[in-house]
C-alpha positions as a printed NumPy array, in Angstrom:
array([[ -5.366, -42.385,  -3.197],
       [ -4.916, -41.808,  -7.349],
       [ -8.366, -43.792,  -8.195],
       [-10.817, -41.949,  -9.843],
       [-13.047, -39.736,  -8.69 ],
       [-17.115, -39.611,  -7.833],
       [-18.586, -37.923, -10.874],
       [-20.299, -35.245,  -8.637],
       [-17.034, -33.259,  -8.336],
       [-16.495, -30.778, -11.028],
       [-13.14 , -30.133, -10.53 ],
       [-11.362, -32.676, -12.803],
       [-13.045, -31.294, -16.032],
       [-12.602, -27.651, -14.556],
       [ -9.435, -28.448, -14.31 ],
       [ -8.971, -30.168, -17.306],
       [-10.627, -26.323, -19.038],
       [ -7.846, -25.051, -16.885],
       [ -5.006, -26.976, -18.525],
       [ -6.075, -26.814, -21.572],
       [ -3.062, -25.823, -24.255],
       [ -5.547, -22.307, -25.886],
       [ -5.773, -21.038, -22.209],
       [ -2.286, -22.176, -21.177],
       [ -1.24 , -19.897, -24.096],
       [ -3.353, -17.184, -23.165],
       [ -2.023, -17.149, -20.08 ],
       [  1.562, -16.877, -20.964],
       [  0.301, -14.155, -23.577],
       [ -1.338, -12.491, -21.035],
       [  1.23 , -12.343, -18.556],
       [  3.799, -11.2  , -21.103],
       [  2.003,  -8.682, -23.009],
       [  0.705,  -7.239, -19.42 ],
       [  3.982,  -6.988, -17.537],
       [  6.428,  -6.634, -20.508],
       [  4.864,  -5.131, -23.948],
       [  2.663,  -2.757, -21.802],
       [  5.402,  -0.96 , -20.307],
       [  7.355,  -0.723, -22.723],
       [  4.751,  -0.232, -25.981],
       [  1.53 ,   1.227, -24.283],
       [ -1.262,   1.5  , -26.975],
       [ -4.449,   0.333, -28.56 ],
       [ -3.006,  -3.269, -30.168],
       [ -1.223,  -4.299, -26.415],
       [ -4.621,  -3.104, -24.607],
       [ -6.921,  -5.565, -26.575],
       [ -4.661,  -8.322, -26.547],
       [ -4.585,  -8.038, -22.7  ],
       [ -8.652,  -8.068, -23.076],
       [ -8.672, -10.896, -25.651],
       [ -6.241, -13.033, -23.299],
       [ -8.213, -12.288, -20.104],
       [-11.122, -13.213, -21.799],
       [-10.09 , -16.499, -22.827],
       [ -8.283, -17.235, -19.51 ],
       [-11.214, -15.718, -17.379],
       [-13.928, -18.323, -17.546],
       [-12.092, -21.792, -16.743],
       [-10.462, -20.111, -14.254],
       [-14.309, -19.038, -12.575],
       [-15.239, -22.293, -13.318],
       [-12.252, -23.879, -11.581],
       [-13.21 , -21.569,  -8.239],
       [-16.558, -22.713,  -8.532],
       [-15.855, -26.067,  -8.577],
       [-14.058, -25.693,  -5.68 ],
       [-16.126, -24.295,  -3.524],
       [-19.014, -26.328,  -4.563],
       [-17.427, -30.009,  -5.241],
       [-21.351, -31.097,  -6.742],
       [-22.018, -27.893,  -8.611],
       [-22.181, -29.718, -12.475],
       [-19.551, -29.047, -14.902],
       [-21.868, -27.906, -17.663],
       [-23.42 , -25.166, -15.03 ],
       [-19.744, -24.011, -13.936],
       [-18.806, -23.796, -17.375],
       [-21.986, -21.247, -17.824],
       [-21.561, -19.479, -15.362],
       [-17.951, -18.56 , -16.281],
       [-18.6  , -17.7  , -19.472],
       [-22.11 , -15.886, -18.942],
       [-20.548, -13.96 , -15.364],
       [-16.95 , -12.919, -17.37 ],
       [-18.801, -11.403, -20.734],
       [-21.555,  -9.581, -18.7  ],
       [-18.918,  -7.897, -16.686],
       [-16.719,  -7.075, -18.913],
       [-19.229,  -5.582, -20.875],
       [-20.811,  -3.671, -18.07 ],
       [-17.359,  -2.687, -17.103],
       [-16.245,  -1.513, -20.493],
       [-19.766,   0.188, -21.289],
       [-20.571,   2.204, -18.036],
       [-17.662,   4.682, -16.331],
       [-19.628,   3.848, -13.045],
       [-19.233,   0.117, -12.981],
       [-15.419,   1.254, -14.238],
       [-15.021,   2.706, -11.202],
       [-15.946,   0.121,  -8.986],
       [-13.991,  -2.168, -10.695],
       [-10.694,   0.148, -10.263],
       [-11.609,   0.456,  -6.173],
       [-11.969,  -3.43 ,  -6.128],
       [ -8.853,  -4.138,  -8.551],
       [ -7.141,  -2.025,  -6.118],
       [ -8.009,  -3.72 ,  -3.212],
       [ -6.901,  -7.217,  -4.206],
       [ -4.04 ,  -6.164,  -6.266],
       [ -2.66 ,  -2.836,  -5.523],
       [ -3.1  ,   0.497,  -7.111],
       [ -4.952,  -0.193, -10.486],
       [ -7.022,   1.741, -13.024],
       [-10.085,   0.12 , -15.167],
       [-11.06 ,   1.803, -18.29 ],
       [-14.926,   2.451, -19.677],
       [-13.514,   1.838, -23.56 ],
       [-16.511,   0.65 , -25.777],
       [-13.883,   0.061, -28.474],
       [-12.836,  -3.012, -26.153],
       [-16.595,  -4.886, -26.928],
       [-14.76 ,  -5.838, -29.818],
       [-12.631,  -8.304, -28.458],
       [-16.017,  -9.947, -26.668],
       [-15.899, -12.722, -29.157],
       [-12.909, -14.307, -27.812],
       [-15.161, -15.987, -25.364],
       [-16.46 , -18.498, -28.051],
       [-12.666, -19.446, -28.298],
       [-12.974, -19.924, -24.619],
       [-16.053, -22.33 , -25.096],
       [-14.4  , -24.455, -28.069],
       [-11.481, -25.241, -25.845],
       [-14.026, -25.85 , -22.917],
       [-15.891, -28.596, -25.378],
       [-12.375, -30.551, -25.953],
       [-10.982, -30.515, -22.523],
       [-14.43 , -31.886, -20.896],
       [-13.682, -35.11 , -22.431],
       [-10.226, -35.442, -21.308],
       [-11.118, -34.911, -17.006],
       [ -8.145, -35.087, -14.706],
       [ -9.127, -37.958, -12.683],
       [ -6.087, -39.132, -10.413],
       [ -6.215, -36.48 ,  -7.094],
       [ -2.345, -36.455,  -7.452],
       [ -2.555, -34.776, -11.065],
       [ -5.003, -32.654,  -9.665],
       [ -3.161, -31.447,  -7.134],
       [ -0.255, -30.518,  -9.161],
       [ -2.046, -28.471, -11.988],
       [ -3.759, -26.593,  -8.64 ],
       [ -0.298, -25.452,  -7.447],
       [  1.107, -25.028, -10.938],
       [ -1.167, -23.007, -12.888],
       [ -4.447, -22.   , -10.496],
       [ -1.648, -19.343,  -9.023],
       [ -0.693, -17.421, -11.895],
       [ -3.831, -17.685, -13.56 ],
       [ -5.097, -15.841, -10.622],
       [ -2.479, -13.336, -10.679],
       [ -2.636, -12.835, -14.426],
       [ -6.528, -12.059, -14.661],
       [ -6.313,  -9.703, -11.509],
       [ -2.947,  -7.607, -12.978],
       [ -4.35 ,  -4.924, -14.944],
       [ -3.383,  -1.338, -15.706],
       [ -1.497,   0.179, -12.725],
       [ -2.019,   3.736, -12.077],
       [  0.585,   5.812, -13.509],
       [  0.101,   9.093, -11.68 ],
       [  0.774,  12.682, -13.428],
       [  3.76 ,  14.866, -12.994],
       [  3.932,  18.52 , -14.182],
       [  7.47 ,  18.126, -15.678],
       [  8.014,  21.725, -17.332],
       [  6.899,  24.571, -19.457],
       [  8.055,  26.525, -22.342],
       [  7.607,  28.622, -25.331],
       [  7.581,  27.397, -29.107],
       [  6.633,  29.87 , -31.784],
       [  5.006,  32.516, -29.374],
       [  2.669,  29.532, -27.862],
       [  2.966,  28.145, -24.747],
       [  3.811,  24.261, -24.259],
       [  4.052,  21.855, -21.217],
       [  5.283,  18.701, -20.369],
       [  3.603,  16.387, -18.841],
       [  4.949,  12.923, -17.325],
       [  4.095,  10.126, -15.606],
       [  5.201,   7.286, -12.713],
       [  4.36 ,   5.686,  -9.551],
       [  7.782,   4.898,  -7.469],
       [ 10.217,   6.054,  -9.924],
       [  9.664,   9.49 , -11.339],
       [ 10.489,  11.411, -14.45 ],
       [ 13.44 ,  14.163, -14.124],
       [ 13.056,  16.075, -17.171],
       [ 10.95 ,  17.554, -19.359],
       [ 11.912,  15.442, -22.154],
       [ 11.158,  12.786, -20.121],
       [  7.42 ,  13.319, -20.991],
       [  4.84 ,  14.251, -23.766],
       [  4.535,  17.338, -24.874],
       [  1.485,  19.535, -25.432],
       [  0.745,  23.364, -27.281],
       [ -1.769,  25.535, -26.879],
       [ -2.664,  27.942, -29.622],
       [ -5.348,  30.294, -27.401],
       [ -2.958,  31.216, -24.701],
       [ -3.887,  27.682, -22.709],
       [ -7.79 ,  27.333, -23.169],
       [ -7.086,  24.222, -24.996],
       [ -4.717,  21.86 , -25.997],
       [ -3.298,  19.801, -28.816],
       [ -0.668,  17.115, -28.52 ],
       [  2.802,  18.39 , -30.416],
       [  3.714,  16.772, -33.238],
       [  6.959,  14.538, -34.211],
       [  8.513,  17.802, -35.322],
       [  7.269,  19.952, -32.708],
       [  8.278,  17.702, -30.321],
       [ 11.831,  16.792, -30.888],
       [ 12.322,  20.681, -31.104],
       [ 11.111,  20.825, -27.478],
       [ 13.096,  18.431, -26.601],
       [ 16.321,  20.221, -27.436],
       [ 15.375,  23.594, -25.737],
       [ 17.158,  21.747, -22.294],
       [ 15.067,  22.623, -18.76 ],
       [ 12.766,  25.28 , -18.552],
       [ 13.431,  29.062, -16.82 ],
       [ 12.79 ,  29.76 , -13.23 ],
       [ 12.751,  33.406, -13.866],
       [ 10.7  ,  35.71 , -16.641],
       [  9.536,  38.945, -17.287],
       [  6.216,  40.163, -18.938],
       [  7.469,  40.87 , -22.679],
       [  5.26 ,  44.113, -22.725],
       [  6.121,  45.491, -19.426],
       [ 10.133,  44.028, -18.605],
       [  9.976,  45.512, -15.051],
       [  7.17 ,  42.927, -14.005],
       [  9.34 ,  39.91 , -13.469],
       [  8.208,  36.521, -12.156],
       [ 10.48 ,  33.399, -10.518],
       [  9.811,  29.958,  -9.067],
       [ 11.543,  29.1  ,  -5.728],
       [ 13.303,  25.383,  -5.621],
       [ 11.922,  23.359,  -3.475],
       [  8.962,  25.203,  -2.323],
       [  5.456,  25.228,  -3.863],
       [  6.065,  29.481,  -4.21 ],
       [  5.72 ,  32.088,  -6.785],
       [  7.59 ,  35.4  ,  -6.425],
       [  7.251,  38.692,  -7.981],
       [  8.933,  41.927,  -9.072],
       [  8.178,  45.252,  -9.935],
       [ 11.27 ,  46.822, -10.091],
       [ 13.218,  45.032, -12.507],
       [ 14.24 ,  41.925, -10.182],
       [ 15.726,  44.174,  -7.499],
       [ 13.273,  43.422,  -4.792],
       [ 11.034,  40.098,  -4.497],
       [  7.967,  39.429,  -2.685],
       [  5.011,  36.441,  -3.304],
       [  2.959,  35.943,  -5.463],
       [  1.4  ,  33.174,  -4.869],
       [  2.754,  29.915,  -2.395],
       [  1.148,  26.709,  -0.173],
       [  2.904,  26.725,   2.932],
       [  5.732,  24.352,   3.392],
       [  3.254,  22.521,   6.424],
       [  0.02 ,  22.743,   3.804],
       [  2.14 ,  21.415,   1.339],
       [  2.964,  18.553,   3.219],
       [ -0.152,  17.935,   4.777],
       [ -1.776,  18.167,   0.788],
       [  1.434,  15.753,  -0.495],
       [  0.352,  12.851,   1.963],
       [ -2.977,  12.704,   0.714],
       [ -1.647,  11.829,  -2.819],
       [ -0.562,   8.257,  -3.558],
       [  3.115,   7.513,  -2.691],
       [  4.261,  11.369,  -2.175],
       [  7.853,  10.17 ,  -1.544],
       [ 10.331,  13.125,  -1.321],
       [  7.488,  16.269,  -0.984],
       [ 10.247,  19.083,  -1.281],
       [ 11.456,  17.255,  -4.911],
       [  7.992,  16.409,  -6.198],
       [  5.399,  19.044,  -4.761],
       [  7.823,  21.911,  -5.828],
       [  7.768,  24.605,  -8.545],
       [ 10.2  ,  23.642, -11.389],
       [  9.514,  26.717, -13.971],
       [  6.957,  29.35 , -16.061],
       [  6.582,  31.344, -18.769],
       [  4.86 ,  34.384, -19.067],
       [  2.863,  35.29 , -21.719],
       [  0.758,  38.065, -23.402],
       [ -3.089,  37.591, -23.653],
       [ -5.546,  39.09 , -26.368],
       [ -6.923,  41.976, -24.505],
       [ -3.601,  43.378, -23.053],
       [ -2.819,  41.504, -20.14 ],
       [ -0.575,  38.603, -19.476],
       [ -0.977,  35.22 , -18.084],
       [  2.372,  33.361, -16.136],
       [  1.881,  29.086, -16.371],
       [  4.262,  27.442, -13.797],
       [  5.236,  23.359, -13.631],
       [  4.623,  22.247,  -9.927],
       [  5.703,  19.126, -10.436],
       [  2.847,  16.187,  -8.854],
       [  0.756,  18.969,  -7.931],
       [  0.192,  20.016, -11.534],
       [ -0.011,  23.493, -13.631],
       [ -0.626,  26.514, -11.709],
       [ -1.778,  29.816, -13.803],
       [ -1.98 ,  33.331, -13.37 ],
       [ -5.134,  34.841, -14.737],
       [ -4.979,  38.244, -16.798],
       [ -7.074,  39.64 , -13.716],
       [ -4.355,  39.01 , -11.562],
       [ -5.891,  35.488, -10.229],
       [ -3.974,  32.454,  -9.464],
       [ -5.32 ,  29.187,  -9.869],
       [ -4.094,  25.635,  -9.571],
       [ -5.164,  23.827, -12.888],
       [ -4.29 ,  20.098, -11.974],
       [ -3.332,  18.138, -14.931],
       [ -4.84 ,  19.849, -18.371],
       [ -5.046,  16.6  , -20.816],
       [ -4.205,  12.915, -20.298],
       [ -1.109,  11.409, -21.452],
       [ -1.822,   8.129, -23.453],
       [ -3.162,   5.171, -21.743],
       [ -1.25 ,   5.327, -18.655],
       [ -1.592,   8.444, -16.7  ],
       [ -5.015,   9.839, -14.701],
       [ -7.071,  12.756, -16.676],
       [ -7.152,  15.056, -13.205],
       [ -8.98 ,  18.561, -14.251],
       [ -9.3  ,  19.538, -11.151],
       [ -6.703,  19.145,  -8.601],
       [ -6.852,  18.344,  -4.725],
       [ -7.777,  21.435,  -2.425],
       [ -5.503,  22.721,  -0.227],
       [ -6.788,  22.532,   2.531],
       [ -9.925,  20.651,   4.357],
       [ -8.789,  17.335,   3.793],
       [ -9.959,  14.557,   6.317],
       [ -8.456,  10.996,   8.036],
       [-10.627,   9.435,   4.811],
       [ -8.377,  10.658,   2.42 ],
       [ -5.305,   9.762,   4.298],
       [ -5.983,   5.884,   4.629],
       [ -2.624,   4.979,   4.138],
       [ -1.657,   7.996,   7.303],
       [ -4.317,   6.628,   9.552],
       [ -2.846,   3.152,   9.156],
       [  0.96 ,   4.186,   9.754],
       [ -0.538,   6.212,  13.183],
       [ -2.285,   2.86 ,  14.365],
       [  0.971,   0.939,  13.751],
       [  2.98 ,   3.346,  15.742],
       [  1.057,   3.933,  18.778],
       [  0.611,   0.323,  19.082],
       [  4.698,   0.028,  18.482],
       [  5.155,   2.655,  21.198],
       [  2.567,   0.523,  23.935],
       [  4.537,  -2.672,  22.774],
       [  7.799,  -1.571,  23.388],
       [  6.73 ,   0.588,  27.499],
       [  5.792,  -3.226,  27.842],
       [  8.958,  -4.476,  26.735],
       [ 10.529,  -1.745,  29.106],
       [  8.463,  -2.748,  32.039],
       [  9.262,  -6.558,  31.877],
       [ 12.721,  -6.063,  31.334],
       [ 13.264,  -3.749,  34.739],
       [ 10.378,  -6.808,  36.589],
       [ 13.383,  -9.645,  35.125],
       [ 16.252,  -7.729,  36.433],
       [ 14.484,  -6.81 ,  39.907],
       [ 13.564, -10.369,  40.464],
       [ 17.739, -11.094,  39.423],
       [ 17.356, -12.547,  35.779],
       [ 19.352, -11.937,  33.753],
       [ 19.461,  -8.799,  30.928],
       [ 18.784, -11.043,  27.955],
       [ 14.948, -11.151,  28.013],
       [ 15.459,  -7.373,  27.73 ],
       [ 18.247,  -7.163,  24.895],
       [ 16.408,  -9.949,  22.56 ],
       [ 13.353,  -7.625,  23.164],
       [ 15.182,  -4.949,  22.426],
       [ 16.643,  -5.744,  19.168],
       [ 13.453,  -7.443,  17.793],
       [ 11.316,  -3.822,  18.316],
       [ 14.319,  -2.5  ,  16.491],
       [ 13.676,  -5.036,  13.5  ],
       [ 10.137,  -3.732,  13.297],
       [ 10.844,  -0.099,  13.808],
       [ 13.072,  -0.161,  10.729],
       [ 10.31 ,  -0.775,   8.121],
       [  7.875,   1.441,  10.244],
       [ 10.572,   4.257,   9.662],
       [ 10.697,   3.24 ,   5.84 ],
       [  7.474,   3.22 ,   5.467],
       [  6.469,   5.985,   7.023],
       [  8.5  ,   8.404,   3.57 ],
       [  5.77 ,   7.312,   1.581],
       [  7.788,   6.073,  -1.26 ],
       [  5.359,   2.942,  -2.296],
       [  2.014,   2.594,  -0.749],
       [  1.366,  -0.805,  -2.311],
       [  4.043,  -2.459,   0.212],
       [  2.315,  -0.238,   3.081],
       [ -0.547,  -2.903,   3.784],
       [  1.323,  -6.404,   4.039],
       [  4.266,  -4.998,   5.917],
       [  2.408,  -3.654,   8.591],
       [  0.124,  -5.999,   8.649],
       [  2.597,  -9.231,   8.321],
       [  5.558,  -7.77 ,   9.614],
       [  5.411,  -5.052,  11.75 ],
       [  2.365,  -5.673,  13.961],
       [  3.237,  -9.462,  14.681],
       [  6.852,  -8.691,  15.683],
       [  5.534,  -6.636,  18.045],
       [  2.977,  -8.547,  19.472],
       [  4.946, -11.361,  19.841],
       [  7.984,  -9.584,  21.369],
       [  5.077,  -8.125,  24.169],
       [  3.662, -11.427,  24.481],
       [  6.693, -13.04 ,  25.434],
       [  8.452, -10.85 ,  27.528],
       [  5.172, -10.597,  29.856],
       [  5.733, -14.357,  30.211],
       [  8.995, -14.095,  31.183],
       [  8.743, -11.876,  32.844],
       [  5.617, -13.515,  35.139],
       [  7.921, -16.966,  34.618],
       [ 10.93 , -15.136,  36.016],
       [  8.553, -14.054,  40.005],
       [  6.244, -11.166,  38.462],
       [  3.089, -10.824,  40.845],
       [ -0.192, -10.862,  39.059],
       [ -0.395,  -6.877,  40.661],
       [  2.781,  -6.335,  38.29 ],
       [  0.966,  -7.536,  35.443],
       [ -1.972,  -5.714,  36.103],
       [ -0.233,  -2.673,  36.104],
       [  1.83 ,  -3.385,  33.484],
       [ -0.953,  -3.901,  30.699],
       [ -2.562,  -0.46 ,  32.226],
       [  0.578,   1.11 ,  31.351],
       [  0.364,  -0.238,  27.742],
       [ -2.833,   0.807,  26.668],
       [ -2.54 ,   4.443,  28.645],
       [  0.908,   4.605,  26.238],
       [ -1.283,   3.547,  22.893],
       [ -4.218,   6.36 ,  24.173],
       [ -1.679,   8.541,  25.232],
       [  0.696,   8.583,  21.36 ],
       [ -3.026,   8.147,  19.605],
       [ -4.283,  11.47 ,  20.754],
       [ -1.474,  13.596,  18.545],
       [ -1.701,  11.259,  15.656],
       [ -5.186,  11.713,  15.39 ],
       [ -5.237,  15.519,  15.809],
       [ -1.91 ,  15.195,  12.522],
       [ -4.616,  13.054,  10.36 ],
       [ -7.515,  16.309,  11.08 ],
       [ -4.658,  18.898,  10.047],
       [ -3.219,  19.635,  13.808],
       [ -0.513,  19.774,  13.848],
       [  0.096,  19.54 ,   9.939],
       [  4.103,  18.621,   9.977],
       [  4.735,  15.295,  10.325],
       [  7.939,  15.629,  12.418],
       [  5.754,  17.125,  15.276],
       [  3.438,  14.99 ,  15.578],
       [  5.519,  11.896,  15.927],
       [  7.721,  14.226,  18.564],
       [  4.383,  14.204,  20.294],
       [  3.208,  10.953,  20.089],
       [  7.355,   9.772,  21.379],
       [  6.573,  12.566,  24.121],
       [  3.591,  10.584,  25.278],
       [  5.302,   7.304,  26.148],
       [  6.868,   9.306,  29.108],
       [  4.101,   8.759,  31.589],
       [  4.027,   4.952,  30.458],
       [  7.748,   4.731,  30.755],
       [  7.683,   6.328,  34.49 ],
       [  5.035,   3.826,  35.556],
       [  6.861,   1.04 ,  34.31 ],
       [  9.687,   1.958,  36.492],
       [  7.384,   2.494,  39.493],
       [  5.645,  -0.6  ,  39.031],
       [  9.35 ,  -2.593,  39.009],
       [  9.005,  -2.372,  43.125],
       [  5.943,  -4.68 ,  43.188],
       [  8.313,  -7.569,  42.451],
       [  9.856,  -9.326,  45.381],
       [ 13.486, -10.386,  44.239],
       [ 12.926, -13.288,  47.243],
       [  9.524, -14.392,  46.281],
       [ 11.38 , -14.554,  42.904],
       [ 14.179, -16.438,  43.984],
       [ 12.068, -18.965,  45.963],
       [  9.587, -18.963,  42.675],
       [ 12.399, -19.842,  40.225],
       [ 14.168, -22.214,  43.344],
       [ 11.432, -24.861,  44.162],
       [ 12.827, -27.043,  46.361],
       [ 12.48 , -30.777,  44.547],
       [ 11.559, -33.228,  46.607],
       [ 13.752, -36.011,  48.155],
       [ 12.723, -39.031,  45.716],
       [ 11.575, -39.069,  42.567],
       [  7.788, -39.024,  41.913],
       [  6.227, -42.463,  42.808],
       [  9.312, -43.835,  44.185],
       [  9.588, -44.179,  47.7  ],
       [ 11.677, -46.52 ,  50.308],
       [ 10.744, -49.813,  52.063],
       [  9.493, -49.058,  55.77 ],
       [  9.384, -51.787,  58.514],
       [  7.044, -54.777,  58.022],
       [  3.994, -54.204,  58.795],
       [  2.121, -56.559,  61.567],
       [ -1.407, -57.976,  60.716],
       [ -4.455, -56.567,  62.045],
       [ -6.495, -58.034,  65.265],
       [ -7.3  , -60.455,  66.113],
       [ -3.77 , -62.195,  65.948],
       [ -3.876, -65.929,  64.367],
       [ -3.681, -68.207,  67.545],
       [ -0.755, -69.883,  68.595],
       [ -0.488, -73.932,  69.674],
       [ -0.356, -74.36 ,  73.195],
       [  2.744, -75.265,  74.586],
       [  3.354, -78.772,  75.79 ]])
């Protein structure tokens, strides 16, 4: 039906708002400027034409979902409510670091990793909305009345619209990249990324202290291409008034070492364990490779005022650590904030004392994989019920091969390279393999002469195996055991008793019940089709006959 439509529904001047050319162009703007000129030209002028865009684009696309949802909802109201909801919470947002906050966690939810800025400088751009309402005042006249038009501006712009007003700033997290001297002050190097990482230190921005790191200054054009020709930083240095106290980093390990002797003999100074370390990297976003990223890289040591000397060392994601002139070590985190794009940590993570809270993305992997371990006992179990009942082994192979397809990105996923992908894989990929594979193999394997003891026993084997490869994940989520590698050994260790039982269980099925199950005998004619028999004689009392004459 294209003939127009009541004029209760509020959707073809919504619509219309949608379409119209000022927020088709802000749209395009926006989606350029956010996931082009960003990246490549972070700053001021590409942060407030995201805001100007999104404020423009914003409202019609409120009042489009409105509209939706409530067909009789009037367009003027819609309209007002879009434009009234957008500029109060963008000013809240951009006015309060609390409601800046709870934007980020919500932003993150519905569209990954993302960071919302408190930036009263943004305000500014708050009069965009009045371009919003001038193009809202043209396209109510011009209502897109035929449903088929309707339908095609839905699927054609309503998507990106929606994805270019929730993109916003992704979360660039901090990386320690190196240290060094310039002029007798100390300097670091701080980068950024969030899957792909920075290498070197020129890879970052640069920062000087001139009060032996207290505070610190950005380096200058100068300062900074100077830096950036002094090459990586030293993993070994001595104390320039006293040349037998020596200091080095060991690669690959979150340790400090120290001399006294000149270099000759070593011992530590300062170190996280390589199982803390681990257990500390997986509470950060997307660890990835810990024994690249949560490693020492270099120092410098230093003199101090009053006579004693301070060592700064580059640990990579896990930020600056510094020796105190008492003799102190303590991990700084991140000291400043590089540009728009990176997180201002000043204190860092603790060590230890972490809990399955901050390890979301752990306690989701350890669900996943003791429900993959339960699936595939089952798939065990129905396979030895198909062949004991004399099926053949291909219920068993295509199970096979499709808990291999989902233990692949499991085993991916489980690096921590890119947390963003964690949720819909798991969620869409892995979990729904498996529950179909266990699903239909129990069918077949009940189709195939399975008794209804068998299956019994069967699904009591698959949720002992889930309890059974839970208990070590959980204790790996509370710090015990804290390497990673032991407790998946653990939780693989616990689909033994499962495994046994579904081998036990295999005698309950009757390989001639099974035969006789999958054998029917048919019956001699088809259904409703049956042979003449004799004729039958009419009931008493018999018709009389003429008497003879």
């Amino acid at each position: 039906m294209t003939g127009s439509e009541k004029t209760h529904d509020g959707a073809p001047v919504t619509l219309s708002w949608l379409c119209h050319p000022v927020t088709l162009l802000a749209l395009a703007v926006l989606l350029v400027n956010d996931h082009v000129l960003k990246p490549a030209f972070p700053g001021p002028l590409t942060g407030k034409l995201s805001d100007v865009t999104g404020l423009v684009l914003a409202p019609p696309l409120v009042a489009v979902l409105l509209t939706l949802l409530v067909p009789r909802l009037p367009t003027r109201a819609a309209a007002l409510v879009g434009l009234v909801a957008v500029g109060a919470g963008f000013a809240a947002v951009k006015s309060s670091g609390y409601a800046a906050e709870l934007a980020s966690s919500a932003w993150t939810a519905l569209a990954g990793p993302s960071l919302v800025r408190a930036d009263w400088t943004d305000l500014l751009t708050l009069p965009a909305l009045g371009l919003a309402w001038w193009s809202w005042t043209r396209a109510r006249t011009r209502p897109v009345r035929h449903r088929t038009a309707r339908l095609v501006r839905l699927l054609v712009v309503l998507p990106p619209a929606v994805l270019g007003v929730a993109a916003t700033s992704a979360v660039y997290y901090p990386y320690a990249l190196g240290t060094t001297m310039l002029d007798g002050q100390p300097a670091i190097s701080v980068g950024s990324g969030y899957t792909s990482w920075p290498t070197e230190p020129s890879d970052g921005e640069w920062a000087i202290s001139g009060d032996a790191a207290t505070t610190w200054r950005p380096a200058t054009e100068t300062e900074g291409s100077r830096l950036a020709q002094q090459g990586p930083g030293q993993r070994q240095a001595c104390v320039p008034d006293n040349p037998r106290r020596c200091y080095r980093v060991v690669t690959g390990h979150l340790r400090v070492e120290q001399s006294d002797d000149d270099g000759a003999t070593w011992q530590a100074a300062w170190e996280v364990s390589d199982a803390r370390r681990e257990e500390l990297a997986r509470r950060s976003p997307n660890p990835g490779n810990v024994g690249q990223h949560f490693a020492s890289r270099d120092l410098i040591v230093y003199s101090t005022a009053g006579g004693g000397h301070e060592v700064l060392v580059a640990n990579g994601r896990d930020g600056f650590l510094r020796r105190l002139p008492d003799g102190g070590w303590r991990r700084a985190g991140f000291l400043f904030e590089q540009g728009n794009s990176a997180i201002d940590w000043d204190e860092p993570p603790r060590v230890d004392g972490g809990s399955p809270g901050e390890r979301q993305t752990d306690l989701l992997l350890a669900v996943v994989l003791a429900f993959s371990l339960g699936v595939t006992v089952l798939v065990f179990a129905a396979h030895l019920a198909v062949r004991r009942s004399g099926g053949g082994p291909w219920w068993g192979l295509a199970g096979g091969v499709s808990m291999l397809f989902a233990a692949g990105p499991l085993v991916l996923l489980w690096r921590r390279d890119d947390d963003f992908a964690t949720v819909p894989v798991l969620l869409m990929i892995v979990m729904p393999l498996g529950a179909v594979t266990a699903v239909v193999l129990f069918i077949g394997a009940r189709y195939q002469g399975a008794t209804t003891r068998w299956g019994g026993w069967a699904l009591g084997g698959f949720a002992l195996t889930v309890l059974l490869t839970a208990v070590p994940l959980i204790g790996w989520l509370y710090g015990m055991p804290l390497r990673t590698r032991f407790a998946v050994a653990l939780a693989l260790l616990g689909t033994v008793p499962g495994v046994l039982q579904a081998i036990r269980i295999s005698r309950l099925v009757d390989p001639a019940r099974a035969y006789a199950r999958r054998h029917a005998p048919r019956p001699l004619y088809p259904y409703g089709f049956y042979p003449p028999g004799p004729p039958t004689l009419p009931e008493p009392p018999y018709p009389q006959q003429p008497p003879p004459r």
